[in-house]
C-alpha positions as CSV (number, residue, x, y, z in Angstrom):
1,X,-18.9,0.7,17.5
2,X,-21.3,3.7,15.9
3,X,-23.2,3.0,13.2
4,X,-21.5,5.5,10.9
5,X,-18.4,3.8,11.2
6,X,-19.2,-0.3,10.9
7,X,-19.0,-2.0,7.8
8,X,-20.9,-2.3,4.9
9,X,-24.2,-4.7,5.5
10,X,-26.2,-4.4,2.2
11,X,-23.4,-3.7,-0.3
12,X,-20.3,-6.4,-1.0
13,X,-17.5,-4.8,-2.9
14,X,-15.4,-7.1,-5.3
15,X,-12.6,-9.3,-3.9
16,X,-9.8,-11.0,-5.5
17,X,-11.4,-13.9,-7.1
18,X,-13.9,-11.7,-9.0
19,X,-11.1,-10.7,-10.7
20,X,-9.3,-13.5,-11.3
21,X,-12.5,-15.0,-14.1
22,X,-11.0,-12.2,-16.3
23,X,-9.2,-13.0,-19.1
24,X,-5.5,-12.3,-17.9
25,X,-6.7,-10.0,-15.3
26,X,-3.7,-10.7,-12.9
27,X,-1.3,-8.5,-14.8
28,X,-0.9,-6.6,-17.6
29,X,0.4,-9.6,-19.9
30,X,1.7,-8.5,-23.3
31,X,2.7,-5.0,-22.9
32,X,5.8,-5.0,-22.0
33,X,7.1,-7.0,-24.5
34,X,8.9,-6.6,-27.9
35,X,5.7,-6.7,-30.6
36,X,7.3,-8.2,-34.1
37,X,4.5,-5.9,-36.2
38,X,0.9,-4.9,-36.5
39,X,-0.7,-7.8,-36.3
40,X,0.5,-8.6,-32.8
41,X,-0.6,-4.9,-31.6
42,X,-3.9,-5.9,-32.9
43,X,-4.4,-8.6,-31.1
44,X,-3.0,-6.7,-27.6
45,X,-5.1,-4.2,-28.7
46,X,-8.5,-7.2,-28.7
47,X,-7.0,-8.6,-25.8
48,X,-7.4,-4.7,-23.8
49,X,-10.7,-4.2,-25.1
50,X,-11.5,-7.9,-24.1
51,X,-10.7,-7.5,-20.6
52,X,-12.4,-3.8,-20.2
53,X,-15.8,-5.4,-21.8
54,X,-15.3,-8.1,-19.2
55,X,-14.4,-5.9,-16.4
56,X,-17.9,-3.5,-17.9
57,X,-19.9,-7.3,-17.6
58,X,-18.1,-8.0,-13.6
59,X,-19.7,-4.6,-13.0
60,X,-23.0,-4.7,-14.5
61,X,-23.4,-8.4,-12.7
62,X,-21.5,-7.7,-9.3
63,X,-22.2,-4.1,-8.6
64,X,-24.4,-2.6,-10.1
65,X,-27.3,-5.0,-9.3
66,X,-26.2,-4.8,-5.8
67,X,-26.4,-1.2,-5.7
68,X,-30.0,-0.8,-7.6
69,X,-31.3,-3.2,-5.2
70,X,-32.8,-3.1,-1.9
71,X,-32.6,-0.5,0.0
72,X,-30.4,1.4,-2.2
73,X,-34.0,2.1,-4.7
74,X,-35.6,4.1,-2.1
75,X,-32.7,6.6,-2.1
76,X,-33.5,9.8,-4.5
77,X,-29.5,8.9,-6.2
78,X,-28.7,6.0,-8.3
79,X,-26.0,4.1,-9.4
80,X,-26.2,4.0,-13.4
81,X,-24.4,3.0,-16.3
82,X,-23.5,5.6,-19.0
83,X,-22.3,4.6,-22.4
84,X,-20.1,6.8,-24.1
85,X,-19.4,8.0,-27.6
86,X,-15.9,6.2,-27.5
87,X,-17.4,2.8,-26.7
88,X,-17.1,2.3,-23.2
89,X,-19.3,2.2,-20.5
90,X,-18.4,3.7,-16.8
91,X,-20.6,3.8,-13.5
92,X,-22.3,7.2,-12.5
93,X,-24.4,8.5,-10.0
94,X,-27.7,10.3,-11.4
95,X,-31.2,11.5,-10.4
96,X,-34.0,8.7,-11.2
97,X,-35.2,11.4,-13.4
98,X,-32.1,11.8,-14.9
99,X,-32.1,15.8,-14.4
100,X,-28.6,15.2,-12.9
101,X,-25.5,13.4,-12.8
102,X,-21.8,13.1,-11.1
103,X,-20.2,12.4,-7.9
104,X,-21.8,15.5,-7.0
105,X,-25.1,14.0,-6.3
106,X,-23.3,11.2,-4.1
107,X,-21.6,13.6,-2.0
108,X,-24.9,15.6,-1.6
109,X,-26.4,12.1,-0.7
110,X,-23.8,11.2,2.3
111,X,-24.1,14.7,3.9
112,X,-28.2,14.6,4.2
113,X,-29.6,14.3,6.8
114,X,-32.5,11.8,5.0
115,X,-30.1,9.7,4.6
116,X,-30.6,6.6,7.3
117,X,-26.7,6.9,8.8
118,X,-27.0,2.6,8.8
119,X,-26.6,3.0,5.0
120,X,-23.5,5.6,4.8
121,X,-21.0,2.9,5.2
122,X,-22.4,0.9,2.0
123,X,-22.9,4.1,0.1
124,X,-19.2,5.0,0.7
125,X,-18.4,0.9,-0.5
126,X,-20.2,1.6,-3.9
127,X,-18.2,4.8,-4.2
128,X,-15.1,3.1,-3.6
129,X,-15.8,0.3,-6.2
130,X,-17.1,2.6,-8.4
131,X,-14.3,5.0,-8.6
132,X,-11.7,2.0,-9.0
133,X,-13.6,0.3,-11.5
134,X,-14.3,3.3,-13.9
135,X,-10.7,4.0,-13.4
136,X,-9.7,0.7,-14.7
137,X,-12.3,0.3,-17.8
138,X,-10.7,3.9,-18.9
139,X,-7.1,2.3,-18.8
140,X,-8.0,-0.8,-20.3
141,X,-9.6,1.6,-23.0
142,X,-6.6,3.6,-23.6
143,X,-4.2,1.0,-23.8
144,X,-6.4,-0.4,-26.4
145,X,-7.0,2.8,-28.3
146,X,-2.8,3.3,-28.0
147,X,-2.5,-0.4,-29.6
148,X,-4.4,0.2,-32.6
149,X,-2.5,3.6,-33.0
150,X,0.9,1.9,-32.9
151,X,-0.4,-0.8,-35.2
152,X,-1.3,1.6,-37.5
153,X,1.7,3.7,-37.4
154,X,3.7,0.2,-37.8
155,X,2.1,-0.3,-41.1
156,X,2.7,2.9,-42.5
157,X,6.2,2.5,-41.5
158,X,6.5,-1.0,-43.4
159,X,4.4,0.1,-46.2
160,X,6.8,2.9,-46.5
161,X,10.3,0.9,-45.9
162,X,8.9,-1.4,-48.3
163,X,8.4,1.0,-50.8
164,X,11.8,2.5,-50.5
165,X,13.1,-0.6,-50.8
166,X,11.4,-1.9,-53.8
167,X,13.0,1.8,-55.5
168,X,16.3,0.7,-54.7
169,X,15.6,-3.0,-56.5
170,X,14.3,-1.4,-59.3
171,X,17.4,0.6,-59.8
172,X,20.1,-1.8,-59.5
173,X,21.1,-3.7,-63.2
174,X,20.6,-7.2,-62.6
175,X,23.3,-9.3,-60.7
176,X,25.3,-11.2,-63.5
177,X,26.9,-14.5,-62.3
178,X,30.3,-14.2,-63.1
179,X,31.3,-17.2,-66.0
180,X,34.8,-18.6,-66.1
């Protein structure tokens, strides 16, 4: 077998089991469901938010320690957290003087020639993990987001069926029992 094409030596990509210390990682429990008001969106909408700071933690601990490490340190590309405005936090690549960021600077990585070929197969394993795990926080994010929305559109839909309602009470004359 070539080098190029063995298996990843330095860099261990997430299995099953990682996954399964998530709160109700296994599916996506709750959403397809009928909610009976706001207050059960909100707590979906936790519970999303929940499992993508989780998954953000699995990452931090898991991979991104891994791919900082040895030998991956002496390469002139890094695997870095970014935090963004919305409140999440996804894997990049990026310069260590952090003139430069994206998948850009991976690709430019794999095709140079500096780069030792017995590390190709780990960096393409970080890539791998990396993609799939950004693309997860982002829909645990949204399905949060989408959560709170709906919760907040079902309380102004109450609010205003409740206030319709109380018009129509306030108009009706009094229900008079009926005397024999």
């Amino acid at each position: 077998m070539n080098d190029a094409n063995r298996e990843p030596r330095y860099f261990h990509a997430l299995q099953q089991a990682a996954f399964l210390k998530l709160g109700q990682a296994a599916s996506l429990k709750g959403l397809l469901k009928p909610f009976k008001g706001k207050g059960d969106l909100e707590a979906w909408a936790s519970q999303c938010f929940a499992m993508r700071d989780e998954l953000i933690a699995l990452a931090q601990r898991q991979v991104l320690q891994q791919a900082v490490g040895h030998p991956f340190h002496l390469l002139p590309v890094a695997l870095a957290q970014q935090a963004t405005g919305a409140g999440t936090t996804f894997l990049r690549w990026r310069r260590h003087d952090r003139s430069a960021m994206g998948v850009a600077l991976w690709q430019e990585l794999i095709a140079s020639t500096s780069t030792p070929v017995n590390l190709l197969a780990d960096l393409h394993a970080i890539e791998l993990q990396r993609i799939t795990l950004n693309m997860q926080i982002s829909l645990l994010h949204t399905l949060g987001r989408q959560a709170q929305e709906c919760a907040s559109k079902t309380a102004e839909a109450e609010d205003a069926y409740l206030r319709r309602m109380a018009a129509i009470n306030r108009r009706r004359p009094p229900d008079r029992g009926t005397s024999a």
